[in-house]
ChimeraX commands (.cxc) that place a marker at each C-alpha (Angstrom):
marker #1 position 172.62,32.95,6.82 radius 0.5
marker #1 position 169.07,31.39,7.15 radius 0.5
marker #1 position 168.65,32.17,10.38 radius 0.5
marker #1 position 169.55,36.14,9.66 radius 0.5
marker #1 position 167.23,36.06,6.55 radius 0.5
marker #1 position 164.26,34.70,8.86 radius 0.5
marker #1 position 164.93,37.16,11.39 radius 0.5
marker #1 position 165.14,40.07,8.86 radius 0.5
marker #1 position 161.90,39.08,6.94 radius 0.5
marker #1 position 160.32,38.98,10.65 radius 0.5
marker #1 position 161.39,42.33,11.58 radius 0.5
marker #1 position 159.99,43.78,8.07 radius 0.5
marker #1 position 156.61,42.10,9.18 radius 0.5
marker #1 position 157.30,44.72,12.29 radius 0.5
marker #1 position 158.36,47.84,10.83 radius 0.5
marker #1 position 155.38,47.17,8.39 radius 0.5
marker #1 position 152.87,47.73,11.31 radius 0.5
marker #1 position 152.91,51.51,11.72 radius 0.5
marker #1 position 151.80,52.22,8.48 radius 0.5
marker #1 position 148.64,52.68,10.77 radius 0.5
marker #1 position 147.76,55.62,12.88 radius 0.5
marker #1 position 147.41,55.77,16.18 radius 0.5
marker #1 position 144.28,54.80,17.86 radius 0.5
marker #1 position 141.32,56.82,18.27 radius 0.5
marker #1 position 138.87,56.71,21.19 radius 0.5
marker #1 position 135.44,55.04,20.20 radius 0.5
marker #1 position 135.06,51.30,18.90 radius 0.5
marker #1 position 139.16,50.88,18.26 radius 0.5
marker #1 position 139.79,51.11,21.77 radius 0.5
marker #1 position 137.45,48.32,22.58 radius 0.5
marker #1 position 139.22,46.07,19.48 radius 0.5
marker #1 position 136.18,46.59,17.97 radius 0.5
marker #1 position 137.52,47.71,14.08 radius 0.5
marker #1 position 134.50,45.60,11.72 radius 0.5
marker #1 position 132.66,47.81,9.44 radius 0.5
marker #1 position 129.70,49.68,11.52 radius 0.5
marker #1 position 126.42,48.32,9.25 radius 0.5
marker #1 position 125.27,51.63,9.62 radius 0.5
marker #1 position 127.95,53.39,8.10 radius 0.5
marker #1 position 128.55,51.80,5.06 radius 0.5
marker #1 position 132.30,51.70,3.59 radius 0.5
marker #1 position 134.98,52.36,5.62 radius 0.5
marker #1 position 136.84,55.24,5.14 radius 0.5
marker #1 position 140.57,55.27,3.09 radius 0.5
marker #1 position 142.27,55.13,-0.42 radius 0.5
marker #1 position 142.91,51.01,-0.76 radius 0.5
marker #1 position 145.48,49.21,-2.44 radius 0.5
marker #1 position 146.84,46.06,-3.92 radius 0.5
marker #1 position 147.66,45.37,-0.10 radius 0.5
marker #1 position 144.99,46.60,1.57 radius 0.5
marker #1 position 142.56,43.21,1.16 radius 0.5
marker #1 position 140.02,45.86,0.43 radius 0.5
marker #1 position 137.77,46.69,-2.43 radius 0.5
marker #1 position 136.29,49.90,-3.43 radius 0.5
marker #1 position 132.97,49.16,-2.18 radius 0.5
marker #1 position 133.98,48.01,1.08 radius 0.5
marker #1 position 136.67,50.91,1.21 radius 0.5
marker #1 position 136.97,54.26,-0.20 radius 0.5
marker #1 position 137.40,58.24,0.24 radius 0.5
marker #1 position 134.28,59.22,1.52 radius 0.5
marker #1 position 131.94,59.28,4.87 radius 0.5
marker #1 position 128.47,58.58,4.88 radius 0.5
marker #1 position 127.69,58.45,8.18 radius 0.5
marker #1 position 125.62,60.87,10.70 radius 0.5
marker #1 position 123.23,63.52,9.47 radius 0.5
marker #1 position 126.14,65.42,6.91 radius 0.5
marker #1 position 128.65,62.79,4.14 radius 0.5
marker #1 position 131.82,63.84,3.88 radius 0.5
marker #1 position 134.30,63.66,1.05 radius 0.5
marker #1 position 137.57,65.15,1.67 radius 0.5
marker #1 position 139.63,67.15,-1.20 radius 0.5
marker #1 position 141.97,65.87,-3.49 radius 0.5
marker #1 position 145.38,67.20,-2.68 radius 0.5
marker #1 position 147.77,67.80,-5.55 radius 0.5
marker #1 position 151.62,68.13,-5.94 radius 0.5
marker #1 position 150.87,71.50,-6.34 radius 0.5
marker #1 position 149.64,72.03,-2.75 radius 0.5
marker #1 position 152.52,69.92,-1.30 radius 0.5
marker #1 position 154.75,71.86,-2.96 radius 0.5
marker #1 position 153.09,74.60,-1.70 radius 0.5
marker #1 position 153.41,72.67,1.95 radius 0.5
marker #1 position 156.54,72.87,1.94 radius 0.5
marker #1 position 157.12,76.74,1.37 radius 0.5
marker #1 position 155.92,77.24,4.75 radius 0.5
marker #1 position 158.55,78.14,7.26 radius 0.5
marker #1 position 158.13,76.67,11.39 radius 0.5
marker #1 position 159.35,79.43,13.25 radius 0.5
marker #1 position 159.00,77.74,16.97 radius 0.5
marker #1 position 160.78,73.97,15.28 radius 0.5
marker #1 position 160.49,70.76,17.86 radius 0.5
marker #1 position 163.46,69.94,19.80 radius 0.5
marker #1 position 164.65,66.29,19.13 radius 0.5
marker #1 position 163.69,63.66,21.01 radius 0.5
marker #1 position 165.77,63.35,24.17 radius 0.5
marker #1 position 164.84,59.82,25.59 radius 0.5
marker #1 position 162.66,57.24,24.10 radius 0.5
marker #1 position 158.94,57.67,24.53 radius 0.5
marker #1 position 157.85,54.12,25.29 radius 0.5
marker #1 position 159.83,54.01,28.48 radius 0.5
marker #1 position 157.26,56.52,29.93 radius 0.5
marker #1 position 153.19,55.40,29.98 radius 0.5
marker #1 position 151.33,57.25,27.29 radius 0.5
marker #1 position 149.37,60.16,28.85 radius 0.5
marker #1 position 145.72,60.62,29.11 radius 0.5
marker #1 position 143.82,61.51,25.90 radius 0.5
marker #1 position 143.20,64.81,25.04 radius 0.5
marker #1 position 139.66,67.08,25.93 radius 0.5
marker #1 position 137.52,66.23,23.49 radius 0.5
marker #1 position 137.31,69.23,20.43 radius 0.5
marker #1 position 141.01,69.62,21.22 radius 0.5
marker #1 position 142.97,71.11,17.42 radius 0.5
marker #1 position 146.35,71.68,16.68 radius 0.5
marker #1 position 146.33,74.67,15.00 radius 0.5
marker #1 position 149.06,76.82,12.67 radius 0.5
marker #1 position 148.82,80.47,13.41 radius 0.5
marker #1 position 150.84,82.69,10.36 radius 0.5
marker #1 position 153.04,85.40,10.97 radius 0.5
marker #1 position 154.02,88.09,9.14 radius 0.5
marker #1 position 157.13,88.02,7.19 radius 0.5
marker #1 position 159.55,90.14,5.58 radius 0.5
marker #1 position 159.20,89.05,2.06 radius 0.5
marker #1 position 161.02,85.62,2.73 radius 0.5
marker #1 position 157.38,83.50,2.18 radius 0.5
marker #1 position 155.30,82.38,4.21 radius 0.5
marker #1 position 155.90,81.85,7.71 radius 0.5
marker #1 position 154.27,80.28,11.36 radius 0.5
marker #1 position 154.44,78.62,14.22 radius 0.5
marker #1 position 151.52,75.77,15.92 radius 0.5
marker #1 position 149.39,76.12,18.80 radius 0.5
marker #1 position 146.83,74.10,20.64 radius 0.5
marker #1 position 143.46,75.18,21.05 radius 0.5
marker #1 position 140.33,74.05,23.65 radius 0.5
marker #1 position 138.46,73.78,20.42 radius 0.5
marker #1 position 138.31,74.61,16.37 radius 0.5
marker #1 position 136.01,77.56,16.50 radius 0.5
marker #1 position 138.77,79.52,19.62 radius 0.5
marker #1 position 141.30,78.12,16.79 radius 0.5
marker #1 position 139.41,80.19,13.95 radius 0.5
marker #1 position 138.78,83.31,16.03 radius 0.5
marker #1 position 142.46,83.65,16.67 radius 0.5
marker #1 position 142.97,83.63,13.30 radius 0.5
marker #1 position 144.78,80.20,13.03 radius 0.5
marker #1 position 143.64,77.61,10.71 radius 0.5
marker #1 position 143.54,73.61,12.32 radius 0.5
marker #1 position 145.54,71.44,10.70 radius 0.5
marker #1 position 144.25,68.59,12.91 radius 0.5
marker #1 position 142.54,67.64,15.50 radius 0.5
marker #1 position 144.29,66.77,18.95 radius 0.5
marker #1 position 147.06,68.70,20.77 radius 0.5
marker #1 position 150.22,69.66,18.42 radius 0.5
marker #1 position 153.17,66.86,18.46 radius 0.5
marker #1 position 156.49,66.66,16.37 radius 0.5
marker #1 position 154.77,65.32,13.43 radius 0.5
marker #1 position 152.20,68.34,13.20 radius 0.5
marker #1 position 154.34,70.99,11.35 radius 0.5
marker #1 position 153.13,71.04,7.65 radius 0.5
marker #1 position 156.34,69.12,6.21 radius 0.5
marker #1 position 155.19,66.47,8.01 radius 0.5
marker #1 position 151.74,66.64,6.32 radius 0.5
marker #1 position 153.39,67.00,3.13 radius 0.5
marker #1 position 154.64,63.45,3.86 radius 0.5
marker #1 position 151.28,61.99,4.97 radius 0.5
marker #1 position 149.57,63.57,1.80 radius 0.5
marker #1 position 152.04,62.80,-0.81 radius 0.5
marker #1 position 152.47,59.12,0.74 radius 0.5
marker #1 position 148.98,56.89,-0.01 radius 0.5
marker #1 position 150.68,54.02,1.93 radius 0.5
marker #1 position 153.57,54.40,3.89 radius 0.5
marker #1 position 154.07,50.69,4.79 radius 0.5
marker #1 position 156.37,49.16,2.49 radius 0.5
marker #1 position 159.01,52.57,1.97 radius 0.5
marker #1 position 158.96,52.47,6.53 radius 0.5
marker #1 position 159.51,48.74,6.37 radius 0.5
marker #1 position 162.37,49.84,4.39 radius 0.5
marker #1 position 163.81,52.10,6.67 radius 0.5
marker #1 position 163.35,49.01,9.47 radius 0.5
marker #1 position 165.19,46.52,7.29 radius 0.5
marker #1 position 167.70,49.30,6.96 radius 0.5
marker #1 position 167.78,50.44,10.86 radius 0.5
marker #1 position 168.60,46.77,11.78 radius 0.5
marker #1 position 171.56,45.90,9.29 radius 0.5
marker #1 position 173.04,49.07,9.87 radius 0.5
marker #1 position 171.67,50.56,12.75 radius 0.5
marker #1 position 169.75,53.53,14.41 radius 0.5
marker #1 position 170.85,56.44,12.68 radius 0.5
marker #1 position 170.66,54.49,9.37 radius 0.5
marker #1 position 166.97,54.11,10.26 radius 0.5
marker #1 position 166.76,57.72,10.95 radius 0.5
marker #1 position 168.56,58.73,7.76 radius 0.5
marker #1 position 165.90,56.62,5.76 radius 0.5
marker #1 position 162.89,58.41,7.44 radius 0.5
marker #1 position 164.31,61.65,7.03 radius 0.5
marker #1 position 164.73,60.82,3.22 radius 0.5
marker #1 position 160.97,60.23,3.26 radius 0.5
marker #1 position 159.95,63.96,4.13 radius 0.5
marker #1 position 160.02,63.44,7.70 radius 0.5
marker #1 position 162.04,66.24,10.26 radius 0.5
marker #1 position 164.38,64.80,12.88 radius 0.5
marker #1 position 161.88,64.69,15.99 radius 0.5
marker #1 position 158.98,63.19,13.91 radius 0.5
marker #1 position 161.50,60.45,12.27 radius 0.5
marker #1 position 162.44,59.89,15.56 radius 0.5
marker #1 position 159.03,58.94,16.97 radius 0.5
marker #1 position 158.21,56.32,13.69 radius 0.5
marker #1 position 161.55,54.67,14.73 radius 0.5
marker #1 position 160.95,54.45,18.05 radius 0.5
marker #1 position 157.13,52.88,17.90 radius 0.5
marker #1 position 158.59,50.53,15.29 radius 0.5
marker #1 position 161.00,49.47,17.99 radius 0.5
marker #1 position 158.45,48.96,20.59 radius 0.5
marker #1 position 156.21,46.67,18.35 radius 0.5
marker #1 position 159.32,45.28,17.42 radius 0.5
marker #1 position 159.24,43.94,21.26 radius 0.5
marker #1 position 155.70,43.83,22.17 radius 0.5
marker #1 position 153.80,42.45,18.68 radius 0.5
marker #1 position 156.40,39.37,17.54 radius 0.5
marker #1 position 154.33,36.67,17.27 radius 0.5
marker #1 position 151.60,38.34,15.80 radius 0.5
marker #1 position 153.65,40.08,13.02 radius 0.5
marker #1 position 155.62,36.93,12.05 radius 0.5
marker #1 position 152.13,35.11,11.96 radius 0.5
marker #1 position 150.88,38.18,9.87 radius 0.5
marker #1 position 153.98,38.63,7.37 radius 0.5
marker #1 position 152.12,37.84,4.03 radius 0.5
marker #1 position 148.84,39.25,5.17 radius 0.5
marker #1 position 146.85,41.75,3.63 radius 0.5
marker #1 position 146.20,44.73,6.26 radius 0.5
marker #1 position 142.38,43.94,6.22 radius 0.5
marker #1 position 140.60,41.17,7.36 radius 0.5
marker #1 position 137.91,40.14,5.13 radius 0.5
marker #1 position 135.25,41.54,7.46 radius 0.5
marker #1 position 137.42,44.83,7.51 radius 0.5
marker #1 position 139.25,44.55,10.32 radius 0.5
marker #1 position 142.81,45.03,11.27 radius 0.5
marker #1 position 145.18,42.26,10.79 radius 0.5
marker #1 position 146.93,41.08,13.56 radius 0.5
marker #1 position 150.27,42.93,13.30 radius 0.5
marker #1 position 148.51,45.48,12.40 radius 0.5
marker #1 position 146.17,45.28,15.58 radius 0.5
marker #1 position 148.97,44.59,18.25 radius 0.5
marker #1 position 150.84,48.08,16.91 radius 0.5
marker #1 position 147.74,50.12,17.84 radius 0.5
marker #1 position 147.25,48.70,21.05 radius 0.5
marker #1 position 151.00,48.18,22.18 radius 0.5
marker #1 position 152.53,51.32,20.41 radius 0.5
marker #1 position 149.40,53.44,19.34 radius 0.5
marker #1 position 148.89,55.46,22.11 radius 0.5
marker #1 position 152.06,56.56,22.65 radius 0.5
marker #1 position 152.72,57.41,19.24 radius 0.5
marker #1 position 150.04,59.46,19.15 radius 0.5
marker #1 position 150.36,61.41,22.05 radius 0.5
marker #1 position 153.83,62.61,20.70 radius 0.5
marker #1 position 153.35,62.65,17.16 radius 0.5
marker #1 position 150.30,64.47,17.47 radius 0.5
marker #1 position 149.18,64.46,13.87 radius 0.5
marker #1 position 148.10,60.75,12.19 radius 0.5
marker #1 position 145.49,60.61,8.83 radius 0.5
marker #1 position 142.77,59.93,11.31 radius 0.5
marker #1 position 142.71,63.23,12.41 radius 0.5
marker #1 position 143.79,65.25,9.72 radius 0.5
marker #1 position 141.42,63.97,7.52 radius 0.5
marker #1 position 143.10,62.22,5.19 radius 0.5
marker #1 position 142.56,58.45,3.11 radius 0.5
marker #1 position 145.01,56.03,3.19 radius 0.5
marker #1 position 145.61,52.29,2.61 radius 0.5
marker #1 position 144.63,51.64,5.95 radius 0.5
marker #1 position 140.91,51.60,6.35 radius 0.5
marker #1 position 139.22,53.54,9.55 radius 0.5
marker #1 position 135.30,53.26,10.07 radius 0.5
marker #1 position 133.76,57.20,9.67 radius 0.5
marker #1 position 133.43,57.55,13.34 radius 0.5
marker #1 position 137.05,57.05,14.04 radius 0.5
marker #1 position 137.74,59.78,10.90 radius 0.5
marker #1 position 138.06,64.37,11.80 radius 0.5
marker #1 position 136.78,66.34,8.66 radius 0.5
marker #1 position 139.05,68.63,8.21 radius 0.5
marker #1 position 139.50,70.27,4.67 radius 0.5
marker #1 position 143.43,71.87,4.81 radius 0.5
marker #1 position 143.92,75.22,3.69 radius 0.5
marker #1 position 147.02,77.31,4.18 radius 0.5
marker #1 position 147.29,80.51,1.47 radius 0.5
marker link #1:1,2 radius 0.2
marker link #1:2,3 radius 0.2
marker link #1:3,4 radius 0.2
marker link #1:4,5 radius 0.2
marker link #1:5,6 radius 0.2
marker link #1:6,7 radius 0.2
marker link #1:7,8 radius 0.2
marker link #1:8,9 radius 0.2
marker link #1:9,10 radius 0.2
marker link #1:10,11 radius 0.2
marker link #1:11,12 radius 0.2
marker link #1:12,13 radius 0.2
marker link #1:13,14 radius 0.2
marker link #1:14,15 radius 0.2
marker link #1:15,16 radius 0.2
marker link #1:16,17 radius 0.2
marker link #1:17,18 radius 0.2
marker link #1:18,19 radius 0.2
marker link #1:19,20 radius 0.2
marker link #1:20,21 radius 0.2
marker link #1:21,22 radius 0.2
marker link #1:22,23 radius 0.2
marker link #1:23,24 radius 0.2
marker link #1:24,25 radius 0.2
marker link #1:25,26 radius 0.2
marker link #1:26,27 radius 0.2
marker link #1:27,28 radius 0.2
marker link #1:28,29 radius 0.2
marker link #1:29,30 radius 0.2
marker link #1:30,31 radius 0.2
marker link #1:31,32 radius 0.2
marker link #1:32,33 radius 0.2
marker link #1:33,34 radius 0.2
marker link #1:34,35 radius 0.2
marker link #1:35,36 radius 0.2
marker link #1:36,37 radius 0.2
marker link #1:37,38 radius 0.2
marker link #1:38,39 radius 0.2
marker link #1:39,40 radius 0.2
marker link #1:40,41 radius 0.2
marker link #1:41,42 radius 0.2
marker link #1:42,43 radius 0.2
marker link #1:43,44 radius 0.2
marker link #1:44,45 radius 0.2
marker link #1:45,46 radius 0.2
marker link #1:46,47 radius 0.2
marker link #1:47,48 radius 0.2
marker link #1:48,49 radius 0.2
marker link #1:49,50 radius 0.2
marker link #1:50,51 radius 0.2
marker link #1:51,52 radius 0.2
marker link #1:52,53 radius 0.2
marker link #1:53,54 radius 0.2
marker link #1:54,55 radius 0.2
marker link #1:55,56 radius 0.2
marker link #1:56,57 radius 0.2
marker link #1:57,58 radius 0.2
marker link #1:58,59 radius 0.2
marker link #1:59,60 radius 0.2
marker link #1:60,61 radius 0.2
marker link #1:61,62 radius 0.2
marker link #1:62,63 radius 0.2
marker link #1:63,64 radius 0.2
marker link #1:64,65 radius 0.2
marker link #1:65,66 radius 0.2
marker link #1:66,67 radius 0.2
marker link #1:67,68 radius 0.2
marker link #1:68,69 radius 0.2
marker link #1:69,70 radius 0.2
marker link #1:70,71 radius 0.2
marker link #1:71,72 radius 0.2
marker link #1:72,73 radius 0.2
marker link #1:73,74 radius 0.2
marker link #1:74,75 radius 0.2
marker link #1:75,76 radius 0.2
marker link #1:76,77 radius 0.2
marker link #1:77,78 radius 0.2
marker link #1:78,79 radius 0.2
marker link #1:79,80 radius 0.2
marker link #1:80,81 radius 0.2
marker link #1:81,82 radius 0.2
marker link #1:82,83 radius 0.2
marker link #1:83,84 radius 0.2
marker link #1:84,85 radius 0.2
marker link #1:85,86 radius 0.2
marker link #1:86,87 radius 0.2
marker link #1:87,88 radius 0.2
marker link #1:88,89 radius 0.2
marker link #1:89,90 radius 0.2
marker link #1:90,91 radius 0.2
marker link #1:91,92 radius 0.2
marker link #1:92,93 radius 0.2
marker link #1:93,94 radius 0.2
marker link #1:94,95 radius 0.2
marker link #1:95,96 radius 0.2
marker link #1:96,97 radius 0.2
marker link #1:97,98 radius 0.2
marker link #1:98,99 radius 0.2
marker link #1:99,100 radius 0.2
marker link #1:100,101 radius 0.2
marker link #1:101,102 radius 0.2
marker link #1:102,103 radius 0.2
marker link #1:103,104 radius 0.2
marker link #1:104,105 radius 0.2
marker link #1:105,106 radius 0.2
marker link #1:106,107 radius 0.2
marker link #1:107,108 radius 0.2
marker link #1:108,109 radius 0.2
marker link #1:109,110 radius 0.2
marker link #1:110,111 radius 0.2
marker link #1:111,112 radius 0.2
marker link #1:112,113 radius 0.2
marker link #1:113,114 radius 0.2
marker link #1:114,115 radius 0.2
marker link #1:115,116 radius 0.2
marker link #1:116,117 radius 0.2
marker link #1:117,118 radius 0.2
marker link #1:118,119 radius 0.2
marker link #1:119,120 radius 0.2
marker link #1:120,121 radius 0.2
marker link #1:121,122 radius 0.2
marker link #1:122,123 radius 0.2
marker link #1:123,124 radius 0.2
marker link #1:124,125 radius 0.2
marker link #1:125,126 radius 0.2
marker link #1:126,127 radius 0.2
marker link #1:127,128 radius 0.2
marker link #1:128,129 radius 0.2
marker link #1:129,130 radius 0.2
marker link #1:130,131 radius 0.2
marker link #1:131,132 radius 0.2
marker link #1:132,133 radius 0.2
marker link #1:133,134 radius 0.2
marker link #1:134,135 radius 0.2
marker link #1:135,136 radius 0.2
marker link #1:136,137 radius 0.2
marker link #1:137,138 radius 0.2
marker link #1:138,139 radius 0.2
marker link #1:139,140 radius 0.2
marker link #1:140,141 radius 0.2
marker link #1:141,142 radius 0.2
marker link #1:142,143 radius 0.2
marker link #1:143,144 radius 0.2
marker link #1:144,145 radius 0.2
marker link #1:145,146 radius 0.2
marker link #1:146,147 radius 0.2
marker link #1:147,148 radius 0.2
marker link #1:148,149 radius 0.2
marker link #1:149,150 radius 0.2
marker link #1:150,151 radius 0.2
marker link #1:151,152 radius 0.2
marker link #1:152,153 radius 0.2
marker link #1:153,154 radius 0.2
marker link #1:154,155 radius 0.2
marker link #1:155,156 radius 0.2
marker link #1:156,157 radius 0.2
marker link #1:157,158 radius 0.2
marker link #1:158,159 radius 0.2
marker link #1:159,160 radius 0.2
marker link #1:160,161 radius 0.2
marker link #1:161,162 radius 0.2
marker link #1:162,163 radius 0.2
marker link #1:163,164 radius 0.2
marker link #1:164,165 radius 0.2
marker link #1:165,166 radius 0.2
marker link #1:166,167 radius 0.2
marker link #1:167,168 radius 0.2
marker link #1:168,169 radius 0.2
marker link #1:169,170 radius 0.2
marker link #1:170,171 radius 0.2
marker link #1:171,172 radius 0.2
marker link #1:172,173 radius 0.2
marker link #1:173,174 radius 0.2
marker link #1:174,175 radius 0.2
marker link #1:175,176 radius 0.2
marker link #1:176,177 radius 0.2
marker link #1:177,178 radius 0.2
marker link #1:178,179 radius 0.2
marker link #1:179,180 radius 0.2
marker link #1:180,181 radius 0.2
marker link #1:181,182 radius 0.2
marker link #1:182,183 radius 0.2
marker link #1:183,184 radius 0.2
marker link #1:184,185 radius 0.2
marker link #1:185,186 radius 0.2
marker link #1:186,187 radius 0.2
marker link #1:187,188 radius 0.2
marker link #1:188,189 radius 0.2
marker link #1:189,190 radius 0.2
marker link #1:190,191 radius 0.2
marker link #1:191,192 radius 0.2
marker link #1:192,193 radius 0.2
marker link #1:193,194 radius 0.2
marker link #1:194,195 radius 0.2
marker link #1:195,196 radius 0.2
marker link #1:196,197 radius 0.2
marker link #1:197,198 radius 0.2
marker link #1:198,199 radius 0.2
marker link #1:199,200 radius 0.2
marker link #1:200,201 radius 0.2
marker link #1:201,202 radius 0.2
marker link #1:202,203 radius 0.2
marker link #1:203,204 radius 0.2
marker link #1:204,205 radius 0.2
marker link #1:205,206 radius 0.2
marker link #1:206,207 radius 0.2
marker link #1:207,208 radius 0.2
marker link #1:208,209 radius 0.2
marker link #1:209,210 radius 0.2
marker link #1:210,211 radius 0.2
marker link #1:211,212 radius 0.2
marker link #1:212,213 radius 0.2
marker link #1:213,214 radius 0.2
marker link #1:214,215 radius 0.2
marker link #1:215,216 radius 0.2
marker link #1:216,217 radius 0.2
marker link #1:217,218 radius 0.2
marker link #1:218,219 radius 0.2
marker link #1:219,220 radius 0.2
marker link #1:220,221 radius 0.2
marker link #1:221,222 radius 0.2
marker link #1:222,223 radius 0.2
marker link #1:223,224 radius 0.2
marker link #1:224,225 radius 0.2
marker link #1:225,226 radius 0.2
marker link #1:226,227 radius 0.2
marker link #1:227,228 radius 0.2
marker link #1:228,229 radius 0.2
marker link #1:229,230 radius 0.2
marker link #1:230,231 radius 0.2
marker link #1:231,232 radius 0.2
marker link #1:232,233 radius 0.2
marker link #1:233,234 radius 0.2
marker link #1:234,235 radius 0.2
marker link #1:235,236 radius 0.2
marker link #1:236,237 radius 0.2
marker link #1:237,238 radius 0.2
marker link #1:238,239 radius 0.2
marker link #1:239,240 radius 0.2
marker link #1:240,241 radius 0.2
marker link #1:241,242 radius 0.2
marker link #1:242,243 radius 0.2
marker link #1:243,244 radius 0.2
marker link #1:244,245 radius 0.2
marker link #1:245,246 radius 0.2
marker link #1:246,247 radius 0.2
marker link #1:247,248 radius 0.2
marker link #1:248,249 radius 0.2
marker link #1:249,250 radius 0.2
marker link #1:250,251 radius 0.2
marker link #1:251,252 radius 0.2
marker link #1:252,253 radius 0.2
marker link #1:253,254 radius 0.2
marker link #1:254,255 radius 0.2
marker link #1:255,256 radius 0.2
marker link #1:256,257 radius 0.2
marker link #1:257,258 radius 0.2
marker link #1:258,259 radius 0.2
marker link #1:259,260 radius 0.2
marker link #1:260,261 radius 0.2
marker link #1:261,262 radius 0.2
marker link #1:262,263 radius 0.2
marker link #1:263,264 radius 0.2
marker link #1:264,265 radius 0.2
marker link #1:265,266 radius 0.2
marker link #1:266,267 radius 0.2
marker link #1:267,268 radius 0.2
marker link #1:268,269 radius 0.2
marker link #1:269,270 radius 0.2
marker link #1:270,271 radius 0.2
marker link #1:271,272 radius 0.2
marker link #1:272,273 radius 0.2
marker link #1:273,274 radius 0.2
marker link #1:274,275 radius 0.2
marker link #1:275,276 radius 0.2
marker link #1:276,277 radius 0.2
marker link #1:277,278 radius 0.2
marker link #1:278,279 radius 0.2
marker link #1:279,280 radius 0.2
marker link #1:280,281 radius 0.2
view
């Protein structure tokens, strides 16, 4: 009974990892996640388990010629989220993503973008494209929703979920715990409760998975551990699920709160951070 405890409390330091984002180019990709002297704060919305403070961490960008202080985004405008119809859905995920090697970033200026149709009275409606770059996004009369080509976690439910949840560490863990007492479509089930559609529930299960595998030592050593380092780093569960599972994850999920412009628990120097203000009428 010990021995199953252990292992589950192991696990949960796991599933706990992709409350991250994938990894962006720039300094992540070199391990290189301290606060840039230059820049000030990092970048996010901490706490109790961030190991943060407010002037070390917080909801603005300083850095480069123009700060940057994203909206605050109400119940109201998830609500509003969520009236939006996708008329072009993602198919589920056929196979699991980590048995293939993550493909090459994407062009730099790259958006996701949601282009509206017109509708017969039944609210609002669209499907997602990707564009070379924001301003070919704008001109076709779509409106970026991130930056980076369009994955199964782009549609704007799934943004609903990644604005309405500051942190989504402890309620994923959850699903984990749940996923290995009662198995994969338990998992699923949980993540779907969350907000999430099939094929973008089905990527967060499958990274957690893969650091499962790849990040065990690490995460066990990191189970009580804030998600910051003191110097404002990544902790070392935290680190091994960005580099092990990251870059897959992001290639299929497509949208993260790095490039969507949005604050969370987990703090992201400015130069790893898209502006991007969302507005869908």
């Amino acid at each position: 009974m010990m021995a199953r405890f252990a292992g589950l409390l192991a696990m949960a330091a796991l599933v706990a990892c992709r409350g991250g984002d994938a990894p962006a180019t720039g300094a992540m990709d070199a391990g290189v996640d301290v606060v840039p002297a230059a820049c000030g704060a990092l970048f996010g919305r901490p706490n109790a388990r961030t190991g943060l403070d407010d002037s070390q961490c917080r909801p603005t960008c300083g850095c480069g010629a123009t700060a940057w202080t994203p909206p605050t985004y109400d119940d109201a405008f998830v609500q509003g989220l969520l009236r939006w119809r996708n008329t072009v859905p993602f198919a589920p995920l056929s196979r699991d993503p980590y048995l293939d090697p993550a493909p090459p970033p994407d062009p730099e200026g790259t958006v996701c973008a949601v282009v509206p149709e017109a509708t017969d009275g039944g609210g609002p409606a669209y499907h997602l494209t990707t564009f070379a770059t924001e301003g070919a996004a704008r001109a076709a009369g779509a409106l970026p929703t991130h930056f980076g080509a369009c994955g199964v976690c782009s549609t704007l439910a799934n943004l609903a979920v990644y604005v309405r949840e500051n942190d989504l560490t402890a309620p994923v863990r959850d699903c984990g715990l749940r996923g290995i007492a009662d198995g994969m479509e338990a998992n699923l089930a949980c993540l779907r409760a969350l907000g999430f559609d099939e094929p973008c529930a089905q990527v967060w299960y499958y990274n957690t998975a893969h650091t499962r595998a790849a990040c065990l030592v690490p995460c066990v050593t990191a189970l009580n551990q804030p998600y910051h380092l003191a110097d404002g780093g990544l902790n070392a569960c935290i680190r091994c699920d960005e580099d092990q599972s990251g870059p897959v994850f992001k290639a299929v999920a497509g949208r993260t709160r790095r490039n969507s412009g949005l604050p969370n628990a987990l703090c992201r120097p400015c130069s790893e951070v898209r502006p991007l203000v969302h507005a869908y009428p």
